[in-house]
Every structure is written in C-alpha cells, then in structure tokens.
C-alpha positions as CSV (number, residue, x, y, z in Angstrom):
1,X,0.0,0.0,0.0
2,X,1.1,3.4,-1.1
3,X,0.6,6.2,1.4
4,X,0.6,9.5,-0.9
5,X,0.6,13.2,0.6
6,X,-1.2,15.7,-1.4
7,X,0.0,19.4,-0.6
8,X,-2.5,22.2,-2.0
9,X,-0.3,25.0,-3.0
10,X,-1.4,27.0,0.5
11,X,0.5,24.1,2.3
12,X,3.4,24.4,0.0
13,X,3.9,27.8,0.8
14,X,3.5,27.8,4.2
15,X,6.7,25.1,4.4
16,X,8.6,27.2,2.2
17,X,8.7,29.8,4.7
18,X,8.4,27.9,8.1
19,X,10.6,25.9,7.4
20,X,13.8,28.0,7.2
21,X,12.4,30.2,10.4
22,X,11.9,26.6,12.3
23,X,15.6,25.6,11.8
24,X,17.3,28.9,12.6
25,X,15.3,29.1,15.9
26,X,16.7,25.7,16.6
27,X,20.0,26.7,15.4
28,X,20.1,29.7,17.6
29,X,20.8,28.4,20.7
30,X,24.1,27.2,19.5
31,X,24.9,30.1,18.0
32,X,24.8,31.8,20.9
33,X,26.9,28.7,23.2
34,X,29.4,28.9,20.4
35,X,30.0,32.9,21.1
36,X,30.2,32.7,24.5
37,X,32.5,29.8,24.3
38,X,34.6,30.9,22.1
39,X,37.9,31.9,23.3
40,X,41.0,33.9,22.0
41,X,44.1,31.4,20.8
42,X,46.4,34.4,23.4
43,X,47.1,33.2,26.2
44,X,47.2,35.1,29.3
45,X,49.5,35.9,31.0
46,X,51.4,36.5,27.2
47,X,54.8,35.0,27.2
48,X,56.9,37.4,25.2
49,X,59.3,36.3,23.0
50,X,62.7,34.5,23.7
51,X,64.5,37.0,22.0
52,X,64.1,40.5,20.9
53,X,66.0,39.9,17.9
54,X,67.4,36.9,16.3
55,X,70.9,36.1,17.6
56,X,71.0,38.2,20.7
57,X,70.4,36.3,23.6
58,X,70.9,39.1,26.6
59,X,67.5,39.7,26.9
60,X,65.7,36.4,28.1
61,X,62.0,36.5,28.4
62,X,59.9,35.3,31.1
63,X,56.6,36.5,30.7
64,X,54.5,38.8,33.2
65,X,51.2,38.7,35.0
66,X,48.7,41.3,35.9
67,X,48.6,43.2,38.7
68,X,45.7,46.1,38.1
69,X,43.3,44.9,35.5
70,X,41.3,48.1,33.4
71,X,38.3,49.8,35.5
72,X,37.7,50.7,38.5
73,X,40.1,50.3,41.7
74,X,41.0,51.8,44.7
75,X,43.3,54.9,44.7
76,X,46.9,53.3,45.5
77,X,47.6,56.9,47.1
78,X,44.3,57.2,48.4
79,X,43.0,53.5,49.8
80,X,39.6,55.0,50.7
81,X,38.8,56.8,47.3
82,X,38.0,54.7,43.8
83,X,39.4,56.0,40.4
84,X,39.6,54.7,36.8
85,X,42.4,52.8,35.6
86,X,42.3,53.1,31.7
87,X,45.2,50.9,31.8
88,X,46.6,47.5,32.6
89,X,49.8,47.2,35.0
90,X,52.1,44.3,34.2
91,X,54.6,42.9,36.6
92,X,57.3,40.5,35.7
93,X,60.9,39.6,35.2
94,X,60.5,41.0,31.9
95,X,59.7,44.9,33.2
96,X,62.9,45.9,35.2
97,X,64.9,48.8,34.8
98,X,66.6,49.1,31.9
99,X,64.8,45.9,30.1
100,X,63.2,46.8,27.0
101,X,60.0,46.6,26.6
102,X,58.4,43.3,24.9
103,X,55.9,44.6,22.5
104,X,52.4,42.3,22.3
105,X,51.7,42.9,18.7
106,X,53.6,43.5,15.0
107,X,53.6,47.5,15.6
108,X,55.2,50.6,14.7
109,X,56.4,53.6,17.4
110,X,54.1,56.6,16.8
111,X,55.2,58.9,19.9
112,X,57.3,58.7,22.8
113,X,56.6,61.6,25.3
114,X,54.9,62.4,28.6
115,X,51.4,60.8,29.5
116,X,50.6,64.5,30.9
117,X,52.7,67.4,29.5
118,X,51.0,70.0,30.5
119,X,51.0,69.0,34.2
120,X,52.9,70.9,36.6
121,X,55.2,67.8,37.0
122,X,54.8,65.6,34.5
123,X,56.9,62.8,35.4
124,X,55.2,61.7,38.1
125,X,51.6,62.7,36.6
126,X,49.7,60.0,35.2
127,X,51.8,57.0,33.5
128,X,54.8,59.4,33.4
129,X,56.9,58.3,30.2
130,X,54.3,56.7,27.5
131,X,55.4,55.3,24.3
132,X,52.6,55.2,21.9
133,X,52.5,52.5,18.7
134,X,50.0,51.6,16.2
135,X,49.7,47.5,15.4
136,X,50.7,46.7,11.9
137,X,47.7,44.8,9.3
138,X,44.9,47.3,9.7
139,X,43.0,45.3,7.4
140,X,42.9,42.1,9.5
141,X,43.0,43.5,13.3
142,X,41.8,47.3,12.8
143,X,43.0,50.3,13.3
144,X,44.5,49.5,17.2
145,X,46.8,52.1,19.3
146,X,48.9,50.3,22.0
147,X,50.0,53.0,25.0
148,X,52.6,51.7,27.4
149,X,53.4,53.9,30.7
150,X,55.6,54.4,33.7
151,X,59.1,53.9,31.3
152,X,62.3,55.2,32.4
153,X,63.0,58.9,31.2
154,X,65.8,60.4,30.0
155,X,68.3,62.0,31.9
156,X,70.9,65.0,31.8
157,X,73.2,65.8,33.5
158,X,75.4,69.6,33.2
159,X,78.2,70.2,35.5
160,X,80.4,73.2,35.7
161,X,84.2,73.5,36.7
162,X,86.8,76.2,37.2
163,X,90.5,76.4,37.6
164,X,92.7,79.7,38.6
165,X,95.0,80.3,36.1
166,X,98.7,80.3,36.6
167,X,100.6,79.3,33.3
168,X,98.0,76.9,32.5
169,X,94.8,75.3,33.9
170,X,95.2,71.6,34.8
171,X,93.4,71.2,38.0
172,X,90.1,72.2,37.5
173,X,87.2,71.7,40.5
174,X,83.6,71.6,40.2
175,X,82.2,74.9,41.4
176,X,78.1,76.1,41.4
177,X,78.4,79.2,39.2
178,X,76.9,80.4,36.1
179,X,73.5,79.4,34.7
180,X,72.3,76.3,33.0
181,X,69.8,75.9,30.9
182,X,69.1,72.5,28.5
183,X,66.3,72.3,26.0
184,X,64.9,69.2,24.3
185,X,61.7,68.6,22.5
186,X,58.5,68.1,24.3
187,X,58.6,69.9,28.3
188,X,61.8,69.5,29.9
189,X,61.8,68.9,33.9
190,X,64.5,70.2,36.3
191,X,65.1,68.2,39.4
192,X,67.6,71.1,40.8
193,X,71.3,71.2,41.8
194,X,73.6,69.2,43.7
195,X,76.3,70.8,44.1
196,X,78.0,71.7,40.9
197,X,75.7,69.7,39.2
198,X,72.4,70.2,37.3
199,X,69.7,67.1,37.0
200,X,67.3,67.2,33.9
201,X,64.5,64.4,32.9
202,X,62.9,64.3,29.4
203,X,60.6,62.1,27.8
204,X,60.4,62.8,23.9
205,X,63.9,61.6,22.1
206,X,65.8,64.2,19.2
207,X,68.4,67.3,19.6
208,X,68.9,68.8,22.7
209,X,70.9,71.6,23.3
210,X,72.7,72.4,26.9
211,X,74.5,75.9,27.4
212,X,76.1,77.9,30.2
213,X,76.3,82.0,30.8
214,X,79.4,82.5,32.9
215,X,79.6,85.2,35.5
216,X,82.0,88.3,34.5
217,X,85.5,87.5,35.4
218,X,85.2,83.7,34.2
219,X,86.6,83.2,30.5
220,X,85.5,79.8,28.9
221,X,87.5,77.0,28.4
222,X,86.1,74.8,25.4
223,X,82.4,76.2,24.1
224,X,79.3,77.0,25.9
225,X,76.9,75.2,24.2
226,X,76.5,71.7,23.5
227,X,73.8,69.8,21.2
228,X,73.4,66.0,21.5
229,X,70.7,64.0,20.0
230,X,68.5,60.8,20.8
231,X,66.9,59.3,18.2
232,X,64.8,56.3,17.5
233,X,67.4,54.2,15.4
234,X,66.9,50.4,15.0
235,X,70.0,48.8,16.2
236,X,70.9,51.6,18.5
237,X,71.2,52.5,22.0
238,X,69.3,55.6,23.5
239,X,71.3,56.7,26.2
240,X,71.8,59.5,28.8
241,X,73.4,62.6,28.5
242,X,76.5,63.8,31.2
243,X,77.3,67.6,29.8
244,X,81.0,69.3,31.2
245,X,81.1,73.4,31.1
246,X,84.7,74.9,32.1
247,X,85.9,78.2,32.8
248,X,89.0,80.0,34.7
249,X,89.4,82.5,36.5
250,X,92.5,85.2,35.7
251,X,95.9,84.6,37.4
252,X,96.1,86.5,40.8
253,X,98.0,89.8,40.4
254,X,102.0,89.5,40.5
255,X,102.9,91.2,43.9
256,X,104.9,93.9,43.6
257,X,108.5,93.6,46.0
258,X,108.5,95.0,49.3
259,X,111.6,97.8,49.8
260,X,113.7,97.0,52.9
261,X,115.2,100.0,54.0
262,X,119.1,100.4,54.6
263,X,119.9,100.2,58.0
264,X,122.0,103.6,59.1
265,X,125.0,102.4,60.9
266,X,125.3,104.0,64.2
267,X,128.7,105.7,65.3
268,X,131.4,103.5,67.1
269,X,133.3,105.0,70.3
270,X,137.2,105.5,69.1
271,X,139.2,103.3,72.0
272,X,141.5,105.9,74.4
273,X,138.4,108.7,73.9
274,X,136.1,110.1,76.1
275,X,133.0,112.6,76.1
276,X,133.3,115.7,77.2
277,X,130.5,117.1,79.3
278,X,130.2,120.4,80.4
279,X,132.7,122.4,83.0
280,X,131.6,124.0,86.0
C-alpha cells in the first residue's frame, strides 16, 4: 500500500517559509553557546618572546602577569577613594629597569613623550613616560593604538668647573656658578642642583641643546653650548646625556716687591776717647 501526501499550494507555501524560520530558531541556541564559548588562541598571561631579535640572547624572556586589570580600583595613594584605571599594570621579570619593553603585537612607534605634558610635574603625573605604537595589518586587526606607561626617562646631566689660572689650567674643580639651561623637544623637567651639578628628565627623544652664561671674570675654556641628540634608530642605543662646562678665572695679580730699607750704621766710640760734658 502506497501512502501519498497531497500538498495544495497554501501548504506548499507555508513550508517554504516555516521551514527555514523553524531551523534557525533551533540553530540559535548554538549560535549563541558557540560565542560565549569561544575563546582567543592568546594566552594570558602572554609570554613574550625568547628574544628580541634573532641572535642576541641578553635579553631572556619570562613573561609577566597582571597586577591592576582596566576599570575601576582603589586609589593606590588614596585606599579609601575609587578612580579609573584606563590601563593594565604588568609585573614580571621582563619589566625591570633598563629591560626593554616586549611589544604584544607586530607595531610601529608613533610617539614617545609624557602621558601628561602639561602637568605641573609631568613625570610623576599620570603614567609618566608613555610610548605610543600603532599594530601593523589594519586590514585584519583594525586600526588598534597600544600605549605603554611608567618607562624610564631620559636624563641629563650639566656640571660646571673652574680652575685659577697660573701658566695653564690643569686642576680644575667643580664649582656652582653660572647658569644652566638644557632644551629638548616636548617639556623638559629640572630636578635642581647638587652641588656643581644640574639634574634634567625628558621624555620625547631628538636634539637637545645644553649651554652655560658665565659670571664676568670667568673666561671659557672649550664652548658654551652643547647639542646632542637621541633618536629612535633600530639597532641603537638611546642613552643619557652627562654635559661638562669649564671656565678660569684670571691669574692672581703678580705682587709687587717689598723695599727694605738700609739700615744707618750707628757711630762706634774711638778706643783711648772720652765725652766731654760740660765744666763748671
């Protein structure tokens, strides 16, 4: 016996749009399992690299954890207040001083400067030092900015000397006088004077220019301005900056010689003479 299913045209309709509505409600539910259990292939914490570049094998990486995730927190300086961290603070053997910093993505380095220039003291305002880059392949990962904070500045140090001139000048000492200025690109912060010396932080690399004005009686020894420059070069160091002005003074006046007086000899008694005083 043949069993045969007549659909009127009404019927034949009604499948061809129920049925595509009936399997993607039943389908929906996994779609929406599948997003929430779909996870990244990075793995966190990120282990960085083993090497920064291929054959150099000072720089040994170890990874890093978190240890402030983005949002809210309480204020490190402030336990009882909350505040915003738009950031993420790292911690590992990887961020010490002086280690470079492991970049998380193929990027390029679009500024290098302070987090807050325009505070009144802008290294410790904010993140302090931020380096700014832009991740490579816009077309598969968008148009991403990476901003990493709280790096090591740049430093500058300016130290004066004099000597008192004789013939020549070949002790010289340090010695606090004149005035020191340095300029660098982006805002330039003066931790003060120790002694003969003048402390300087900056945060945005290129040519920087140190000079000293020397009080009168000082005559320079060498020029009185010096220009230096830290750029960005792949394959180079960046590296401080320790800046030395001298000066001498003019040789002491040549004394002039003391006249000693001639003695006057006083008269000798002839032997067999005597005085003669007055007679009565």
């Amino acid at each position: 016996m043949v069993f045969k299913i007549l659909l009127t045209p009404l019927i034949v309709r009604i499948v061809q749009v129920a049925l595509p509505l009936l399997i993607g409600f039943l389908l929906f539910p996994l779609l929406i399992a599948s997003a929430l259990l779909q996870k990244s292939t990075l793995v966190w914490p990120v282990v960085a690299p083993t090497q920064v570049v291929a054959g150099q094998t000072a720089y040994q990486a170890a990874g890093w954890t978190v240890r402030s995730p983005f949002g809210w927190r309480p204020n490190p300086d402030n336990p009882e207040t909350w505040e915003f961290h738009e950031g993420i603070d790292l911690v590992g053997p990887t961020f010490c001083d002086g280690c470079p910093v492991p970049p998380v993505a193929d990027s390029v380095v679009d500024r290098v400067g302070w987090d807050r220039p325009s505070a009144p003291d802008p290294l410790h305002s904010g993140m302090g030092v931020v380096v700014e880059v832009v991740v490579r392949h816009p077309e598969e990962a968008g148009v991403m900015r990476i901003q990493y904070g709280h790096l090591q500045s740049y430093q500058a140090w300016v130290r004066t000397q004099t000597c008192t001139q004789e013939v020549d000048c070949p002790y010289y000492v340090d010695e606090a006088v004149g005035e020191v200025q340095l300029h660098c690109p982006g805002d330039v912060v003066s931790e003060g004077r120790a002694g003969a010396v003048w402390s300087y932080r900056y945060a945005t690399p290129g040519a920087c220019r140190a000079w000293v004005v020397w009080p009168e009686g000082l005559t320079p020894e060498g020029p009185v301005s010096m220009t230096f420059d830290q750029q960005i070069v792949e394959g180079e160091e960046s590296s401080n900056a320790a800046i030395t002005f001298r000066a001498f003074y003019p040789p002491p006046p040549t004394p002039e010689p003391t006249v000693v007086p001639t003695p006057v000899p006083l008269p000798t008694a002839t032997p067999g003479s005597r005085s003669v005083q007055g007679e009565r």
